[in-house]
Phi, psi and omega in degrees: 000153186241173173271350203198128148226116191085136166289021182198031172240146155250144161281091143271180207203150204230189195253342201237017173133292177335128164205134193236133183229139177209122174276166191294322174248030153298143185073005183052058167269175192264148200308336157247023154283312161330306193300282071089311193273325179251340163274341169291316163297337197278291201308326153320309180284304191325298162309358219250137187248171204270184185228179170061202187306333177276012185307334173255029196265137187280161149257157141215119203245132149252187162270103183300124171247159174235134215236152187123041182239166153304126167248151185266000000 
């Protein structure tokens, strides 16, 4: 899964589709707890195995960058 979208999203993103946005000041936390906050879930999917006809399937989560941004 990957990281940073949009100037005020952090993104990641998995191989198998799966993708998680978090804005930098949501609940009006400071950006990088937010940041912090979405990468602890992507690193959660990443671990998580799979079931059915996809079972054999990898995560592999990045950061989505986007680019000419601040990264925190």
């Amino acid at each position: 899964m990957s990281g940073q979208s949009g100037d005020d999203t952090y993104r990641w993103e998995c191989v198998c589709g799966w993708s998680i946005e978090r804005k930098k000041r949501a609940s009006d936390l400071p950006p990088e707890n937010n940041k912090r906050l979405a990468r602890s879930v992507a690193e959660i999917h990443e671990t998580r195995p799979r079931f059915g006809a996809f079972g054999d399937e990898t995560h592999a989560v990045s950061r989505t960058e986007t680019e000419g941004e601040n990264h925190v």
